[in-house]
N, CA, C and O atoms as a GROMACS GRO file, in nm:
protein
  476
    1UNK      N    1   0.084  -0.118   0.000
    1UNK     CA    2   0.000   0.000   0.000
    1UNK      C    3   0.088   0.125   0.000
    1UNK      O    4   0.178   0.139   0.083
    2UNK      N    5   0.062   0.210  -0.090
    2UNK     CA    6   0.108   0.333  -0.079
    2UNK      C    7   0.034   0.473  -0.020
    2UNK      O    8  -0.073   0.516  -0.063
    3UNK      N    9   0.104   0.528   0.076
    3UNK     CA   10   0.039   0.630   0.151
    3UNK      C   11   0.084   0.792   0.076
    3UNK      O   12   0.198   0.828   0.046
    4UNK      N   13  -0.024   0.856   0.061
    4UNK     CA   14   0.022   0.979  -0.073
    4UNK      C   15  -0.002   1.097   0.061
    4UNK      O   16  -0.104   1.086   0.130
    5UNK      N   17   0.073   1.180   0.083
    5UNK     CA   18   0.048   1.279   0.155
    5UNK      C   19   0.061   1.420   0.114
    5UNK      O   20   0.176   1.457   0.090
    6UNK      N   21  -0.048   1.519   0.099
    6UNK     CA   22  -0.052   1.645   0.038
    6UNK      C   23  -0.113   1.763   0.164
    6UNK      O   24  -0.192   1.739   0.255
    7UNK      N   25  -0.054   1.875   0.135
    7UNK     CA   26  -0.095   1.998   0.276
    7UNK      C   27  -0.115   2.080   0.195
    7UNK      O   28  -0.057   2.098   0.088
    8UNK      N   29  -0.238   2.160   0.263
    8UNK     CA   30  -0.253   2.313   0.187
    8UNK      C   31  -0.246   2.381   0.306
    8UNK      O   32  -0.225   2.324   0.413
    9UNK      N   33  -0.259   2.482   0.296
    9UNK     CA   34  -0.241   2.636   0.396
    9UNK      C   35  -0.370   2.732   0.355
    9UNK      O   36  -0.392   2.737   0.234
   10UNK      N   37  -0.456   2.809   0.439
   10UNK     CA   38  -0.519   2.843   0.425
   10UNK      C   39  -0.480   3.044   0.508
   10UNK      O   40  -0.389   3.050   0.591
   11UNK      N   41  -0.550   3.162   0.475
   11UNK     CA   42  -0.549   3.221   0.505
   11UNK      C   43  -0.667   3.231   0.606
   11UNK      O   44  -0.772   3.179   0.567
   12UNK      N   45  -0.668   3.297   0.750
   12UNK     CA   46  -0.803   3.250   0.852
   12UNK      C   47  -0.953   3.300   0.784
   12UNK      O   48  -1.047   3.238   0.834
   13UNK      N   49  -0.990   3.393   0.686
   13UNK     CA   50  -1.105   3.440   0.597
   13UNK      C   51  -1.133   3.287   0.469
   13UNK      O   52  -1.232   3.263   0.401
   14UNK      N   53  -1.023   3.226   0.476
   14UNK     CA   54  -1.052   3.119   0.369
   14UNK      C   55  -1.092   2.949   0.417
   14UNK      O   56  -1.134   2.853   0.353
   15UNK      N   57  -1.054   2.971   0.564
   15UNK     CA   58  -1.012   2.841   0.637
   15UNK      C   59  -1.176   2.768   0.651
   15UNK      O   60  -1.164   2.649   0.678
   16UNK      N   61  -1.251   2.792   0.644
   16UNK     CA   62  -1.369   2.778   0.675
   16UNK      C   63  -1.463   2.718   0.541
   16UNK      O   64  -1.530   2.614   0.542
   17UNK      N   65  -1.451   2.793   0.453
   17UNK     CA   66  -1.506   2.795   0.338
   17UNK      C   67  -1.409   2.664   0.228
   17UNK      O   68  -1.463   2.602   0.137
   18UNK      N   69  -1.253   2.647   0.271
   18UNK     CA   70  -1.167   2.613   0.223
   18UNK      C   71  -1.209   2.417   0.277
   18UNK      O   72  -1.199   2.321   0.201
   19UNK      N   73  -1.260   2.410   0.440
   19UNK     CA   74  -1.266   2.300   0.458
   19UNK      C   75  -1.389   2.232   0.438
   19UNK      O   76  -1.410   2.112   0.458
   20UNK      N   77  -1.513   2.367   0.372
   20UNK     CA   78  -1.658   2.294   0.335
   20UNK      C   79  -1.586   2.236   0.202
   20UNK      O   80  -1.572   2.114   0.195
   21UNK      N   81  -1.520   2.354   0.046
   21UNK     CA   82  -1.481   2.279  -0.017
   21UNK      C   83  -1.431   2.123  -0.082
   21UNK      O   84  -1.442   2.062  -0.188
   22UNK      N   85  -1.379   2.104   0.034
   22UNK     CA   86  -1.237   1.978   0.051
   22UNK      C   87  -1.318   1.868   0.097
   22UNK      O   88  -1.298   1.753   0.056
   23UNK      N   89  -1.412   1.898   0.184
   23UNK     CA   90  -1.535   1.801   0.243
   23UNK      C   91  -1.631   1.761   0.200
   23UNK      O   92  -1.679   1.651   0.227
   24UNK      N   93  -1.677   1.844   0.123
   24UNK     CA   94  -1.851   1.847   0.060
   24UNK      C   95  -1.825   1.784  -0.150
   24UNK      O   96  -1.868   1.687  -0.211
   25UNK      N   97  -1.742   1.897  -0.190
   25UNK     CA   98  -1.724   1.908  -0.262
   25UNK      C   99  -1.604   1.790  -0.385
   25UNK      O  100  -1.644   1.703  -0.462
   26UNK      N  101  -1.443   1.839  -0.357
   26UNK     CA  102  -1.370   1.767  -0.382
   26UNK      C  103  -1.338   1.628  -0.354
   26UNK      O  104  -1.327   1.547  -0.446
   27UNK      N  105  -1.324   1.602  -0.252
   27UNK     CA  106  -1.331   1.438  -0.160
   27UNK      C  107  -1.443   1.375  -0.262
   27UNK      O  108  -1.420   1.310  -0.364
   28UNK      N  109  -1.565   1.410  -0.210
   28UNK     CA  110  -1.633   1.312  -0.315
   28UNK      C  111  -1.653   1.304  -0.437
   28UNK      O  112  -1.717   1.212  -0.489
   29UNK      N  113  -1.572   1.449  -0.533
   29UNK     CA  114  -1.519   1.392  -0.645
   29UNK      C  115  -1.445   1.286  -0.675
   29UNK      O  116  -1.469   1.189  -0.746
   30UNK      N  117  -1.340   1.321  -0.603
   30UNK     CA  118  -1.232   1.211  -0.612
   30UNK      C  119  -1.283   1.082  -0.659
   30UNK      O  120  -1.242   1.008  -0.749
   31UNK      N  121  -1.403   1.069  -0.557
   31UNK     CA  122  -1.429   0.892  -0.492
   31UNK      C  123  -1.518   0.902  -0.623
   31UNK      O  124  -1.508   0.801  -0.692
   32UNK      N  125  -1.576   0.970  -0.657
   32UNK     CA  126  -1.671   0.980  -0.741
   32UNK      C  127  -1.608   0.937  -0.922
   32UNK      O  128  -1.668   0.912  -1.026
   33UNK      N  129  -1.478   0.946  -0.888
   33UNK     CA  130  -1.374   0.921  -1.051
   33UNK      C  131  -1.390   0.758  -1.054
   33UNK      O  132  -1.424   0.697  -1.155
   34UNK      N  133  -1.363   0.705  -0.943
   34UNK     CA  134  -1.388   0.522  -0.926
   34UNK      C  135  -1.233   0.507  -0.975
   34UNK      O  136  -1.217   0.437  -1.075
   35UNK      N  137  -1.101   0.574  -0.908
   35UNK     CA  138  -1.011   0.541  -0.964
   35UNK      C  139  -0.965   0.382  -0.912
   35UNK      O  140  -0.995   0.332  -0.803
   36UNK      N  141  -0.898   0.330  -1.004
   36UNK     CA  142  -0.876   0.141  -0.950
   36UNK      C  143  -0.765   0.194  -0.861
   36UNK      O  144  -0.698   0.296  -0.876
   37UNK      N  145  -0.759   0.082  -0.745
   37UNK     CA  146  -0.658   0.136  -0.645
   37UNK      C  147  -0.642   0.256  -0.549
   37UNK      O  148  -0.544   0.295  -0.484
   38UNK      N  149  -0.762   0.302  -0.560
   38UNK     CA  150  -0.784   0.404  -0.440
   38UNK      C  151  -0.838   0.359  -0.348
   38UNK      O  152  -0.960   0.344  -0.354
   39UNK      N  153  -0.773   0.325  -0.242
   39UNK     CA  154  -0.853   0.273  -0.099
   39UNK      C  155  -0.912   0.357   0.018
   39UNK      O  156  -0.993   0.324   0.104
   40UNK      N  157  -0.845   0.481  -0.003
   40UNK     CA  158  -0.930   0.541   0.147
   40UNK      C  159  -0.883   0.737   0.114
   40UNK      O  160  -0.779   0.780   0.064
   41UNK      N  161  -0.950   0.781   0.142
   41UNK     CA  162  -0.941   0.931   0.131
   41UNK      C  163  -0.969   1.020   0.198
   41UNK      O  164  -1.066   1.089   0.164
   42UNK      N  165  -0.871   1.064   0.359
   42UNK     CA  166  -0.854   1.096   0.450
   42UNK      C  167  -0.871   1.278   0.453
   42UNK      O  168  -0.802   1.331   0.366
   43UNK      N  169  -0.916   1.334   0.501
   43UNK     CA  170  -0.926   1.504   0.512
   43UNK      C  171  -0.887   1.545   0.647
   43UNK      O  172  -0.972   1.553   0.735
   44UNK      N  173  -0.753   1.576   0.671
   44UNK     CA  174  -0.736   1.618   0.849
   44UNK      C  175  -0.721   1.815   0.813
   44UNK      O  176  -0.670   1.880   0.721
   45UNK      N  177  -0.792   1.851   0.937
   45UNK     CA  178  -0.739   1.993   0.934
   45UNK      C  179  -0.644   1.999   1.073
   45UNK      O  180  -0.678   1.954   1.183
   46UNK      N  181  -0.535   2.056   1.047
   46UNK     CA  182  -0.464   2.102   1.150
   46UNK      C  183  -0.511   2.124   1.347
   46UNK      O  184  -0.576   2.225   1.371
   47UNK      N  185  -0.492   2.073   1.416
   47UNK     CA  186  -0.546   2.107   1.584
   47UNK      C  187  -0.541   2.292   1.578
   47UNK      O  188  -0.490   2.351   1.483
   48UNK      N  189  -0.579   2.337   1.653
   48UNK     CA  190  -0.607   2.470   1.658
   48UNK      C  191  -0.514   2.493   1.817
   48UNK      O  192  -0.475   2.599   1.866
   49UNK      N  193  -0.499   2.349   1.870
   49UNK     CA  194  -0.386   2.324   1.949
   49UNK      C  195  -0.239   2.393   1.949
   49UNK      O  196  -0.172   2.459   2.028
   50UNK      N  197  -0.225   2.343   1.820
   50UNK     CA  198  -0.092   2.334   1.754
   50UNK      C  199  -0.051   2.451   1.686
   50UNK      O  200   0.062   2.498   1.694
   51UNK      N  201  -0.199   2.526   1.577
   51UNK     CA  202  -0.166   2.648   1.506
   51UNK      C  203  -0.243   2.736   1.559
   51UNK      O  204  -0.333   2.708   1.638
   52UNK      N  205  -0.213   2.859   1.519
   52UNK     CA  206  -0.291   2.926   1.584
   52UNK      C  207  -0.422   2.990   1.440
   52UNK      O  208  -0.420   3.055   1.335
   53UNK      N  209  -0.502   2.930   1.512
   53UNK     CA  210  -0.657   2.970   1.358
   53UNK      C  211  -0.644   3.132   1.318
   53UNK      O  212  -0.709   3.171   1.221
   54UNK      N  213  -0.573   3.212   1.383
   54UNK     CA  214  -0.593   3.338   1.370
   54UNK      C  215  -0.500   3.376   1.262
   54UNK      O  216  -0.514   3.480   1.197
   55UNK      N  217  -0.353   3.243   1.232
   55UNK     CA  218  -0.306   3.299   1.126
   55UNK      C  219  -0.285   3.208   0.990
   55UNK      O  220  -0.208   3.202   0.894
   56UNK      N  221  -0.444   3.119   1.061
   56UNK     CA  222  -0.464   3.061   0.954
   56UNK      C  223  -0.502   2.925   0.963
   56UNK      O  224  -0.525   2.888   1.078
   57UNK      N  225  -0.519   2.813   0.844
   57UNK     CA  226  -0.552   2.673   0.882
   57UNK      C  227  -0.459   2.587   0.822
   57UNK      O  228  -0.431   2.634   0.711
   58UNK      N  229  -0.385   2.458   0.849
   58UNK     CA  230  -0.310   2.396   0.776
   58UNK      C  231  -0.478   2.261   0.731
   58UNK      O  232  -0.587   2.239   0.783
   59UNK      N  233  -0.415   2.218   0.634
   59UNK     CA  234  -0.504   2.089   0.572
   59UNK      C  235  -0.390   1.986   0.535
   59UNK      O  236  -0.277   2.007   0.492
   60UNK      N  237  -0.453   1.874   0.561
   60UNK     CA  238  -0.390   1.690   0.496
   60UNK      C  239  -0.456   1.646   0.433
   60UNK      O  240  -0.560   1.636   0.497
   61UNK      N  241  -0.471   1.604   0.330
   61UNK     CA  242  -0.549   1.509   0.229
   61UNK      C  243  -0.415   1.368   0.264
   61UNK      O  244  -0.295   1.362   0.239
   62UNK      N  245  -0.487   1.297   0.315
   62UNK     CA  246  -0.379   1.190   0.333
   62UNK      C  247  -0.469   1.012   0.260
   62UNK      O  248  -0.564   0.955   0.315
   63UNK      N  249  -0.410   0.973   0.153
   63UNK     CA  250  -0.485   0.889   0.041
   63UNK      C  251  -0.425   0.774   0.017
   63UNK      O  252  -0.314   0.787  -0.036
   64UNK      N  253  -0.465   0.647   0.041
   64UNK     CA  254  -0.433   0.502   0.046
   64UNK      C  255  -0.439   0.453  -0.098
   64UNK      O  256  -0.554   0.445  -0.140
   65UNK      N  257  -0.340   0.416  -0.190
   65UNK     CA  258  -0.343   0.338  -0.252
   65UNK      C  259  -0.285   0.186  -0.251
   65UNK      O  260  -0.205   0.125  -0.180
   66UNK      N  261  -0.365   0.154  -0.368
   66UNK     CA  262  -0.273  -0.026  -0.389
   66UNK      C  263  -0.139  -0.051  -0.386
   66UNK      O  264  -0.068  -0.124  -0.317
   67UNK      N  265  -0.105   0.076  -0.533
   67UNK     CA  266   0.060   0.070  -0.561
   67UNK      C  267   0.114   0.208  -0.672
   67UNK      O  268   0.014   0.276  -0.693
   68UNK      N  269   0.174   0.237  -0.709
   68UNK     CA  270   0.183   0.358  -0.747
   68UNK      C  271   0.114   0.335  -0.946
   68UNK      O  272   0.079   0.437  -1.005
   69UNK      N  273   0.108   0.240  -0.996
   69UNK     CA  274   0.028   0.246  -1.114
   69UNK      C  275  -0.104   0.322  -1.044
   69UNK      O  276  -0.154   0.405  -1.120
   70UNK      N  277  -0.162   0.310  -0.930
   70UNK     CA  278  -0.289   0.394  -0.917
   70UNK      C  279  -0.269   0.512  -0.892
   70UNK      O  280  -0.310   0.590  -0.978
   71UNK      N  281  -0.226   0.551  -0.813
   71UNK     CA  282  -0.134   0.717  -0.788
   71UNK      C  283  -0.110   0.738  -0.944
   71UNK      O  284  -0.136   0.857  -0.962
   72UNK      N  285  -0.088   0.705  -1.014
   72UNK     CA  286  -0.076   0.781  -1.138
   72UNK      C  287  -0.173   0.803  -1.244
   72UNK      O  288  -0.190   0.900  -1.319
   73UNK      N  289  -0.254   0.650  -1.230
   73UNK     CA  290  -0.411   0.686  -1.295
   73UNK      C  291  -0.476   0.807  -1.187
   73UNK      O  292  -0.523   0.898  -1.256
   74UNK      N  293  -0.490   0.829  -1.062
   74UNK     CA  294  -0.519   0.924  -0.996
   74UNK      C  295  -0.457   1.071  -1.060
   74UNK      O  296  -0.526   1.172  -1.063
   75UNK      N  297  -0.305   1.067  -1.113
   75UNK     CA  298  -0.265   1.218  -1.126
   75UNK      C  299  -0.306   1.227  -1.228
   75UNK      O  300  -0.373   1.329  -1.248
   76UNK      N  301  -0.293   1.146  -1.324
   76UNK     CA  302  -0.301   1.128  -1.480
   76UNK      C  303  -0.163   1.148  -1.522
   76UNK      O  304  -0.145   1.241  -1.600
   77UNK      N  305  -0.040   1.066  -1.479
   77UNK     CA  306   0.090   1.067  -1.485
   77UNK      C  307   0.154   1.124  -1.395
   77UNK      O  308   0.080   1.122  -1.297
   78UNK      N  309   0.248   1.175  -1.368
   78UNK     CA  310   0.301   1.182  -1.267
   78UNK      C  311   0.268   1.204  -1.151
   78UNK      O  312   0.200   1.294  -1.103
   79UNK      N  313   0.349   1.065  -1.076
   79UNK     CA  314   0.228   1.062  -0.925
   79UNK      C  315   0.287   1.115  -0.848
   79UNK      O  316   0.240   1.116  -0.734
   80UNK      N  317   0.407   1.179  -0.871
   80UNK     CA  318   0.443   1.308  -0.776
   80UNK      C  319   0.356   1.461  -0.771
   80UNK      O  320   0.348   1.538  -0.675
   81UNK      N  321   0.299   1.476  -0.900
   81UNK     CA  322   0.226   1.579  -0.907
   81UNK      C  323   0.085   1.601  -0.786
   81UNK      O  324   0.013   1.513  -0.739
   82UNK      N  325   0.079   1.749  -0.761
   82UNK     CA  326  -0.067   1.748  -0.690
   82UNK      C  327  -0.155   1.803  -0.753
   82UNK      O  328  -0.124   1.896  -0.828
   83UNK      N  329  -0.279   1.764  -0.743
   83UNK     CA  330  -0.377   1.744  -0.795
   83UNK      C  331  -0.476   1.835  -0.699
   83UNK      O  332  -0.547   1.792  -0.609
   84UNK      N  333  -0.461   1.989  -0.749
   84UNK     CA  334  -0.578   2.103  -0.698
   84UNK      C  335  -0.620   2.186  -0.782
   84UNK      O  336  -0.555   2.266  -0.849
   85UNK      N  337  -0.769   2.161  -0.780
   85UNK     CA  338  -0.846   2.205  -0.857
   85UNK      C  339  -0.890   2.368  -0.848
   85UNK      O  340  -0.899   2.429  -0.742
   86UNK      N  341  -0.914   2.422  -0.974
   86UNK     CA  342  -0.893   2.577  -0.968
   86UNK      C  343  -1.015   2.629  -0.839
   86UNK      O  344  -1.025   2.748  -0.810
   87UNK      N  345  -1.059   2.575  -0.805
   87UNK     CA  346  -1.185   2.611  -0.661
   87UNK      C  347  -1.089   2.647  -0.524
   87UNK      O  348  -1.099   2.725  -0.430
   88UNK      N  349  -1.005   2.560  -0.562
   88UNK     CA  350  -0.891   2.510  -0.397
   88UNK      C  351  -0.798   2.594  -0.429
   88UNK      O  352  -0.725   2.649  -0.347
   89UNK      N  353  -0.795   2.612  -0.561
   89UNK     CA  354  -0.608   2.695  -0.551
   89UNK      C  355  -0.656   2.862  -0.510
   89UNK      O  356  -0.577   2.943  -0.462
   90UNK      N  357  -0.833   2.897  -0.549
   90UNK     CA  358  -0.858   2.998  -0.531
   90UNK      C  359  -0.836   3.053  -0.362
   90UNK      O  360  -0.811   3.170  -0.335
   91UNK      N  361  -0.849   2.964  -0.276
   91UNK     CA  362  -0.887   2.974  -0.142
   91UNK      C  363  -0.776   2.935  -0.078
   91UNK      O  364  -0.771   2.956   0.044
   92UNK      N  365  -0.672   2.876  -0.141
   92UNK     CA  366  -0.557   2.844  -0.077
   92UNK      C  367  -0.417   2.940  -0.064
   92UNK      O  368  -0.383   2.988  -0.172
   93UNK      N  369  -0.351   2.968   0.024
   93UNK     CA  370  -0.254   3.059   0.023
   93UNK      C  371  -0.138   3.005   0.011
   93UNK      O  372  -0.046   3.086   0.017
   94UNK      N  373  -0.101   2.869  -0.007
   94UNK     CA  374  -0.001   2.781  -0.031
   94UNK      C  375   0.002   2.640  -0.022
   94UNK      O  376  -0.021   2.581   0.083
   95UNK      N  377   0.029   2.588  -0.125
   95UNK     CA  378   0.030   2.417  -0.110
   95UNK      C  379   0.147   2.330  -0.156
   95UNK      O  380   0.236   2.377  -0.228
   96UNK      N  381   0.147   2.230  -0.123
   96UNK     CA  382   0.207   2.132  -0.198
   96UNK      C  383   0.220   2.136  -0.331
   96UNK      O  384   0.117   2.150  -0.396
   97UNK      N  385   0.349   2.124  -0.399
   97UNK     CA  386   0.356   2.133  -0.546
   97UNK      C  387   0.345   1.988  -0.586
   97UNK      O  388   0.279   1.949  -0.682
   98UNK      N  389   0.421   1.905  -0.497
   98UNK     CA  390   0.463   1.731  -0.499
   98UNK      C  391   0.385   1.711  -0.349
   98UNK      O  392   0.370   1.794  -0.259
   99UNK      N  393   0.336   1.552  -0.358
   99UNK     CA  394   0.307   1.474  -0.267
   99UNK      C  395   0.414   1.436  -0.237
   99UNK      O  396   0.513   1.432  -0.310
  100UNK      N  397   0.402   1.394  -0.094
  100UNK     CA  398   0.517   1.270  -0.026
  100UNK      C  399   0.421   1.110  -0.035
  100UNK      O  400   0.309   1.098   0.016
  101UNK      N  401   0.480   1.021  -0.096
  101UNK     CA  402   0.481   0.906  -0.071
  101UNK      C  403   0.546   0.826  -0.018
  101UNK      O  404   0.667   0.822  -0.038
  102UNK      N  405   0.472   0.725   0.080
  102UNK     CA  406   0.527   0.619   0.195
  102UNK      C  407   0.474   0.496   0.139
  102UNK      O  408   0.369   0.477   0.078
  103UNK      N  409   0.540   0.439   0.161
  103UNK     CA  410   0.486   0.286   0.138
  103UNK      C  411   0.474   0.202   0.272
  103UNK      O  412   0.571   0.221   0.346
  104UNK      N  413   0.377   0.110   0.325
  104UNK     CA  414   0.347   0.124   0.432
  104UNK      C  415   0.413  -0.025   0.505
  104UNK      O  416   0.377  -0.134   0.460
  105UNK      N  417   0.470  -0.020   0.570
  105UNK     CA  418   0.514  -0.182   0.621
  105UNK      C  419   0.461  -0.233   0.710
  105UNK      O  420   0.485  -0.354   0.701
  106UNK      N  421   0.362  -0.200   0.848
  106UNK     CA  422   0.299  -0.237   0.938
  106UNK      C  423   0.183  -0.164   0.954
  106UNK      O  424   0.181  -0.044   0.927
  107UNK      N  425   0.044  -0.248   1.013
  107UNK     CA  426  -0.047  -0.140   1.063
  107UNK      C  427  -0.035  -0.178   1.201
  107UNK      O  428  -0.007  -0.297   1.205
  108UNK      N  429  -0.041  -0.140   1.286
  108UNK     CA  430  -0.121  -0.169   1.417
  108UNK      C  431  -0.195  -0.108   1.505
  108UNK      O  432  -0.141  -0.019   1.571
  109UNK      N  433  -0.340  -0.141   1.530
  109UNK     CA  434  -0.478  -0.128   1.597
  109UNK      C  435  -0.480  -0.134   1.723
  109UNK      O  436  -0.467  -0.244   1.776
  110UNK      N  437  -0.493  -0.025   1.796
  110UNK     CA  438  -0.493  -0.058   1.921
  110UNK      C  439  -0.657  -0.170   1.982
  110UNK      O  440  -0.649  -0.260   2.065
  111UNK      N  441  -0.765  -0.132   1.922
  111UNK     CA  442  -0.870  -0.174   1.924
  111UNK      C  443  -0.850  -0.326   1.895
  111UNK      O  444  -0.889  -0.368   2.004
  112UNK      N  445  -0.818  -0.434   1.828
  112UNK     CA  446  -0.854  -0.538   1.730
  112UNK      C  447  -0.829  -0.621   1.802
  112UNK      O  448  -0.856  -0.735   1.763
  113UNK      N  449  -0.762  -0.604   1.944
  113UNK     CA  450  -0.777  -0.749   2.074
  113UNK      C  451  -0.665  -0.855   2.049
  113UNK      O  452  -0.658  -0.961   2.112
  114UNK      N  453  -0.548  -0.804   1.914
  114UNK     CA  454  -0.453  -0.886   1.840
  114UNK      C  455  -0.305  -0.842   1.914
  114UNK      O  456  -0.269  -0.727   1.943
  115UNK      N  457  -0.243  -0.949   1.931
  115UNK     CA  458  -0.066  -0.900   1.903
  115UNK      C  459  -0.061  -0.845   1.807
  115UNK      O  460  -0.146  -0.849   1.718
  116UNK      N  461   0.069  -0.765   1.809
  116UNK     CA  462   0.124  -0.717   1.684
  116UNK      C  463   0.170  -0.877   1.594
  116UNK      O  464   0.242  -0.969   1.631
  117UNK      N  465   0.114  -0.862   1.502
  117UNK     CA  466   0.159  -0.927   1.384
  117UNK      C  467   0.069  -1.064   1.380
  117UNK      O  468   0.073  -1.148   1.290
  118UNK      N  469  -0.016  -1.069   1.501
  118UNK     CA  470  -0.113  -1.155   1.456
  118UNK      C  471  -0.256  -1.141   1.354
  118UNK      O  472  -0.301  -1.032   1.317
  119UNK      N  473  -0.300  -1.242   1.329
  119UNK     CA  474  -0.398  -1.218   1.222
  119UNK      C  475  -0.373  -1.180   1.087
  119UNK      O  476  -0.466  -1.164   1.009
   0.00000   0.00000   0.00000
């Protein structure tokens, strides 16, 4: 499995409007393409903990694939490229030009009642 990781930045007048976008809108495009090898399509916004909302919002689109032939039917070739649509780039004050990709070697669940590495 490959793990695709992308961040945008938001200005605090955009942060709001920026995460109905990404939620309502884009996400279920995505899912809505039926790309082969897309397994899961994650939306985190930043803790308000951590940043401060007043100078703004960070965003994760964080996206599970099979193997990188899907990451690239996803970009439409290069699966380093990111993939933001002119709605998002309007509202965004900086993003990712390239994803980071991980490839994943272990999961472990605290919930699933398993050792590590059983099941």
């Amino acid at each position: 499995m490959i793990l695709r990781l992308w961040s945008g930045w938001t200005e605090p007048a955009f942060a709001d409007a920026y995460d109905r976008l990404l939620t309502q809108d884009i996400a279920p495009a995505i899912l809505a393409r039926g790309v082969a090898g897309l397994r899961e399509l994650r939306v985190l916004r930043r803790s308000p903990q951590e940043l401060d909302p007043a100078e703004g919002s960070e965003f994760l689109t964080a996206m599970t694939f099979t193997d990188f032939a899907a990451v690239s039917a996803f970009t439409g070739g290069d699966p380093s490229a990111s993939v933001v649509p002119p709605a998002a780039r309007d509202l965004l004050g900086r993003f990712d030009r390239h994803s980071r990709h991980y490839v994943s070697r272990a999961v472990f669940r605290a919930d699933d009642g398993q050792p590590p590495g059983a099941g």
